[in-house]
N, C-alpha and C positions, 0 to 999 in steps of 0.2 A: 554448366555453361554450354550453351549451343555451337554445333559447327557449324560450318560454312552449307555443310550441306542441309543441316538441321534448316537452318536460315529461308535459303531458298525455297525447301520442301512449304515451310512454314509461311513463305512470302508467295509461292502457288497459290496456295489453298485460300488466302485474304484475297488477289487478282482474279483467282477463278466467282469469288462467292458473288462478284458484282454486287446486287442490291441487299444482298444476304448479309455483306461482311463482317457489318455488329453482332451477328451470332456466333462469330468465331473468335473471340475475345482469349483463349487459352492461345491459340496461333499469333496474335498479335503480342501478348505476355513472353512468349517464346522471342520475339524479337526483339522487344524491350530486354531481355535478359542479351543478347549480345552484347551489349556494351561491358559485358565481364569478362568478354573473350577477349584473346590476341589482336593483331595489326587487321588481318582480313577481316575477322568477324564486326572488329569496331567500323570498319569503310561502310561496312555492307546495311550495320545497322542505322547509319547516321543517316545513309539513304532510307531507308526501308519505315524508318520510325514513321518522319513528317508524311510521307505517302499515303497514308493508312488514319495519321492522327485524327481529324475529324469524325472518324467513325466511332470511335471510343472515348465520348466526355466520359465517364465513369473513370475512366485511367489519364488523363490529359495532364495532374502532376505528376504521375510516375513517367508519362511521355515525355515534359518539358524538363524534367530532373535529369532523366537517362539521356536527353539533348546536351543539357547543359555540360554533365559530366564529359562529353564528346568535347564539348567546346575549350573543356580547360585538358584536354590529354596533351603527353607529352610529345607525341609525335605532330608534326607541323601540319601534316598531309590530310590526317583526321580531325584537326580543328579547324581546318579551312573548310574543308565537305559541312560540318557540322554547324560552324556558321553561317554558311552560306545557303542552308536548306533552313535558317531560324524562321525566316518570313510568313512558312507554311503555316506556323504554331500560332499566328498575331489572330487571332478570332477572338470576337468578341472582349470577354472580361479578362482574355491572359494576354492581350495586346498591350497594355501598359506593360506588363510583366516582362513581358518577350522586351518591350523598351529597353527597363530597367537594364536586363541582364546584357544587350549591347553596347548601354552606353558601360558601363564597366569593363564590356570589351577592348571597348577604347584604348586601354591602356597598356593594349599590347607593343612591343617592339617591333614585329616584323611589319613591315611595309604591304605585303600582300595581303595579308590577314586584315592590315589598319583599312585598306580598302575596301575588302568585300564587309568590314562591321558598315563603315560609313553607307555603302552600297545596299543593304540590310536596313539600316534605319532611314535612308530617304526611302526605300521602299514602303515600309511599314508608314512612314509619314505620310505617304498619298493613298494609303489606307483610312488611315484614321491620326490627324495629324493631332488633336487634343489628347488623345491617349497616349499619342509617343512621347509631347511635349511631358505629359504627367511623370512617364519616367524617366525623360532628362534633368529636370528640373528637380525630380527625386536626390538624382544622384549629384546632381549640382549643390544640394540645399546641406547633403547629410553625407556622399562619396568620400573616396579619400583622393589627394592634394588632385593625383595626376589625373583621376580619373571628372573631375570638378574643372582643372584645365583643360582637358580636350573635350569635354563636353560644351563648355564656353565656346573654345573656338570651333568645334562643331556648328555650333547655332551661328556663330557668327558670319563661316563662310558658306556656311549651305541654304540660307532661309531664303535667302535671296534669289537664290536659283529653282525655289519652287514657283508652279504659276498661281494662278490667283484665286483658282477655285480651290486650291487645298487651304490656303491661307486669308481666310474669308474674313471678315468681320470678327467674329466672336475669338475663332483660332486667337486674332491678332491680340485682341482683348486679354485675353489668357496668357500669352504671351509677355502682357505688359502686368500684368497683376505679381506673375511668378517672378517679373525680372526686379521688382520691387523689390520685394523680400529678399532677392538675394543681395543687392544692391545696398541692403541693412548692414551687411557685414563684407567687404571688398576689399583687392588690391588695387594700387590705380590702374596696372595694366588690363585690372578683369574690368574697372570701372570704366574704360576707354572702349574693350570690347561690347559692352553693355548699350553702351550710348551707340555703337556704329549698327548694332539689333535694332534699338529701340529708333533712329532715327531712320531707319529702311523702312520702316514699315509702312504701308500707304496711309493708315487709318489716323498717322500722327503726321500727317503732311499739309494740316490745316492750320491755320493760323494758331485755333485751341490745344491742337496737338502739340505745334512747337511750345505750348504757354508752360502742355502738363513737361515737354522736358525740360523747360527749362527748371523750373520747378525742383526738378529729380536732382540737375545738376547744384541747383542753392541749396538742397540737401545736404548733398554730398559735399562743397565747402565749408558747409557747419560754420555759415557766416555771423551767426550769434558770439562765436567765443572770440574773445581776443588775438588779435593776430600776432607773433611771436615771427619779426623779421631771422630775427636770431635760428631757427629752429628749419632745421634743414625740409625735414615732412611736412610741416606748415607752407613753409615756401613753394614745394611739388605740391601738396594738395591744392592748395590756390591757382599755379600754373595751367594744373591738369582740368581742373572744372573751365578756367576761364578758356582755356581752347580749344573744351567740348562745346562751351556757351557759345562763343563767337559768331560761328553758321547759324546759329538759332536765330538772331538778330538780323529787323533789317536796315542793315547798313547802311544799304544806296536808298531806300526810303528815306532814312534821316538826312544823309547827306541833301537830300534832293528838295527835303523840307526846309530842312536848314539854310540854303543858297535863297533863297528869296530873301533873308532878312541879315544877310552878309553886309556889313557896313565898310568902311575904309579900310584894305587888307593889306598888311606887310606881305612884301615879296610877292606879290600879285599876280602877274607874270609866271612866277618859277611854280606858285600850284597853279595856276590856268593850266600851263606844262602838261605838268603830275595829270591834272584831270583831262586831257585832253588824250595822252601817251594812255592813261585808262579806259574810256570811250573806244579808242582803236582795237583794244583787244577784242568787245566786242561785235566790232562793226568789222566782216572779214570782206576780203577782196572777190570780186568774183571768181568760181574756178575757171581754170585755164578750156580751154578746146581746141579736140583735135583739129585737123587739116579739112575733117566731114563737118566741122559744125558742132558735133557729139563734144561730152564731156570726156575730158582725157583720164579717166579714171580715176580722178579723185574724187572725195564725195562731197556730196553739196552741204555747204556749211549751214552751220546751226544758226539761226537767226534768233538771239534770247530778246525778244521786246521787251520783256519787264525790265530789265538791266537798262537795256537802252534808255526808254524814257528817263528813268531817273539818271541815268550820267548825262544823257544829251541836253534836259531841261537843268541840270545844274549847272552844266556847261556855258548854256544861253543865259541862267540867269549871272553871272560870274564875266559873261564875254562882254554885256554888257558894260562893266564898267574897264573894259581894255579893248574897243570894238575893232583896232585894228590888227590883232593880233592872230588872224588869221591870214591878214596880206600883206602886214609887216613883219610879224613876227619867223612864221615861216617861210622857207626859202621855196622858190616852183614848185621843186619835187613832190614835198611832203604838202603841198598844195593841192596838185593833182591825182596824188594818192589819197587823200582824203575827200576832195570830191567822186573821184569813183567808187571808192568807198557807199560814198553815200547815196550816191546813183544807183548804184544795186541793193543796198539796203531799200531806196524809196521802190523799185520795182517789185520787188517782193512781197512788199507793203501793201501797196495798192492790191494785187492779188488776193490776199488775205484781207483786207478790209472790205472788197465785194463782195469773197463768200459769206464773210461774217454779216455780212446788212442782208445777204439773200437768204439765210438761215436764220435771221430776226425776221425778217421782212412777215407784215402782218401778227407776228404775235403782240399780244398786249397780258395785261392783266395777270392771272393762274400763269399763265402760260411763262409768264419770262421770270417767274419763282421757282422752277425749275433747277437743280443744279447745275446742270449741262448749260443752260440757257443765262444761267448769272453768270456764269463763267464767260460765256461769249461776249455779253453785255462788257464785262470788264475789259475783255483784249479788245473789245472795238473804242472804246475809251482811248486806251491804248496806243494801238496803232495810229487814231487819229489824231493822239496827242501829238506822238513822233513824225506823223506826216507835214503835220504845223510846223513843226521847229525847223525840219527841213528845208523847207519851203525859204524859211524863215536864212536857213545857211547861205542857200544857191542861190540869192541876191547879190548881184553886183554892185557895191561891196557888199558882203556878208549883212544883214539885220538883222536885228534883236529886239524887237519892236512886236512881236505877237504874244499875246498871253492865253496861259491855257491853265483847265485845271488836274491838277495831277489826280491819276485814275482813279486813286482809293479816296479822294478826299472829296467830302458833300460838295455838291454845285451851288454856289451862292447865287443867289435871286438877283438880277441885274435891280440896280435902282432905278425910279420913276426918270423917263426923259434919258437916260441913258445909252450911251451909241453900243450897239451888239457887237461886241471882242471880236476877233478871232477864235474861237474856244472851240472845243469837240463839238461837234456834230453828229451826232449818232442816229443815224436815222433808222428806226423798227423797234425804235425804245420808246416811251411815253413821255408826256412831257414832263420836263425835268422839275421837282418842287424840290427846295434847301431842306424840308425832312423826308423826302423820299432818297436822296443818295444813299449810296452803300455805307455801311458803317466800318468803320477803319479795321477793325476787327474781324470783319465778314472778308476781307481782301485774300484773294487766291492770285499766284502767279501764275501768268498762261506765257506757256511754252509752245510754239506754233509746228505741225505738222511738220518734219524735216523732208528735203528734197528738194528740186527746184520744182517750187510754186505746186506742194502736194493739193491737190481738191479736198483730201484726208482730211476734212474737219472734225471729226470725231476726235482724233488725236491732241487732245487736252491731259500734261502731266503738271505734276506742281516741282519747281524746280526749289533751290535749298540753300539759300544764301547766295552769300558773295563764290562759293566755291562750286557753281553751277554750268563751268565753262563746258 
């Protein structure tokens, strides 16, 4: 076994060789044998090994063994060094490997160590984020218990926090192939973790994305066997799928389809209520301002239009048959808070609906097939629906008398002699044909640049249910 001075003498001579160092391959052997030494020799090797590793593929598993040994010693001080120098090892074809052997790290107790493994594998992740996934997914598939749970909640809380270029397309893909398999055989709480993975990811934020989870979650109910009220598991696995399902659906779509063909309704009044109290969470007040004019430092609230449209157009179709229930029903206050409300909502509005026609403006054809650019088309649908209904409140008294068509759904062809609606106007779109609309399926929710009145039109996310506040 080497001493300390053997070490160093031996860690000169690899520093000094510069571009020479893979001839000195007995000096590097000398260091890899410190891992048989005492407290000093093991600090000095954990260092000395990764410094040197790339020089010597011919020895890179007796380098990645003589690490690993490092990483399970009994001393605290030498496993942290050793894991923490892991990253150096992630090259090429031992970077899944180097994976492997962190996420099993995982399982340690101490708290400092738990951070620098995690610390280690987001590193290697923005290295080469399919290799690392290959050996999480490893030790997820085939690990033992603890090591398979904090690999889970690993993925769960960190994938998130990487950007986008580590987590590209294909990653994501890979991601969703491996989360399958594991998803064959699960607890509900790993299957809960699974779906809050599976539904972060951007590439399943598509109408067809939500389809495939939902999919994964009628799996998971194993809605083919009979259902046994009686049986405690039966009851939790039912519970648990239908609460991962829920966000998947859209909700205020249906609802918003649905109100148009609402016939005579018990208690009419008490849901107008219900839906009107629902509307307002979305529709927020303007912020406050300082004594300058300036915002008093809160921040400018989220305008979600896709929500809006469908609670406001359900609202209007629904107010209809109670039209004084906004000047009877409620008393001044909640009067005048709900017109200001919508006074800032419509300002905002407006904003957003001229950049959107100025950013159509002149396209036709190729052009508005575009992803970016069906995307706009739709929030100009959109806003101009919401601009309608508006219009449509801020009458003295309130009226209900405009019709519009809701965003996702085809534009029917006015009939011959027909007087021209109210309806969306979209002007830098083409003329409208009943088989040229978007098809319901093709529908993406547009979430509008935050801030007040951002110009940021690029800033297009798809937002995710009803739980999208």
């Amino acid at each position: 076994m080497p001493t300390v001075e053997e070490l160093y003498r031996n860690y000169g001579i690899l520093a000094d060789a510069t571009e020479q160092v893979g001839q000195h391959k007995d000096a590097y052997q000398v260091i890899l044998d410190g891992v048989k030494g005492g407290t000093k020799e093991k600090r000095l090797a954990a260092q000395f090994i990764p410094k040197f590793f790339k020089h010597f593929p011919e020895l890179a598993d007796s380098a990645i063994n003589a690490q690993l040994d490092l990483c399970e010693d009994e001393d605290v001080s030498i496993r942290r060094q050793a894991i923490k120098e892991l990253p150096q090892f992630a090259t090429g074809e031992n970077l899944p490997r180097v994976a492997d052997i962190l996420t099993q790290l995982l399982q340690t107790d101490d708290s400092a160590e738990f951070n620098l493994v995690n610390n280690a594998l987001l590193s290697i992740f923005k290295m080469d984020a399919k290799g690392t996934l290959g050996g999480l997914f490893s030790q997820i598939l085939q690990g033992e218990d603890i090591v398979r749970e904090r690999a889970i909640k690993f993925l769960s809380t960190k994938l998130k926090t990487l950007p986008d270029e580590v987590l590209t397309k294909e990653v994501e893909e890979l991601i969703l192939t491996e989360s399958k398999k594991v998803l064959e055989d699960v607890t509900g709480e790993e299957f809960v973790l699974f779906m809050k993975i599976l539904s972060g990811l951007k590439s399943l934020q598509t109408v067809s994305g939500r389809q495939q989870l939902v999919e994964l979650v009628a799996e998971q109910a194993d809605l083919e066997q009979t259902f046994n009220p009686a049986d405690p598991d039966c009851v939790d696995r039912l519970l648990q799928c239908t609460r991962q399902a829920v966000p998947l659906f859209s909700v205020l779509k249906l609802l918003a389809e649905m109100s148009s063909f609402c016939g005579d309704m018990e208690k009419l009044e008490t849901n107008l209520k219900k839906l009107f109290d629902k509307l307002l969470e979305y529709m927020p007040l303007p912020p406050e301002e300082a004594e300058n004019g300036e915002n008093a430092g809160n921040e400018e609230p989220k305008l979600q239009f896709s929500y809006v449209e469908c609670l406001l157009y359900s609202f209007h179709q629904l107010g209809r048959k109670l039209p004084d229930f906004l000047t009877a029903k409620l008393n001044a206050e909640k009067l005048k808070d709900f017109k200001i409300r919508l006074q800032y909502f419509a300002r905002g509005l407006q904003v957003y609906i001229r950049q959107l026609r100025l950013a159509l403006q002149g396209k036709t054809g190729e052009a508005l097939k575009t992803e970016e650019n069906k995307i706009k088309v739709v929030a100009l649908k959109i806003t101009n629906n919401i601009n309608v209904l508006i219009k449509d409140l801020f009458h003295i008294p309130p009226s209900y008398k405009s019709t519009v068509t809701l965003s996702w759904k085809p534009v029917q062809k006015a009939e011959l002699g027909q007087k021209r609606t109210n309806e969306d106007t979209t002007s830098g779109s083409p003329p409208k044909k009943a088989a040229a609309g978007p098809k319901r399926d093709a529908r993406q929710i547009y979430n509008p640049p935050s801030g007040k009145y951002s110009s940021n039109l690029g800033n297009f996310n798809y937002e995710r249910g009803l739980q999208g506040k």
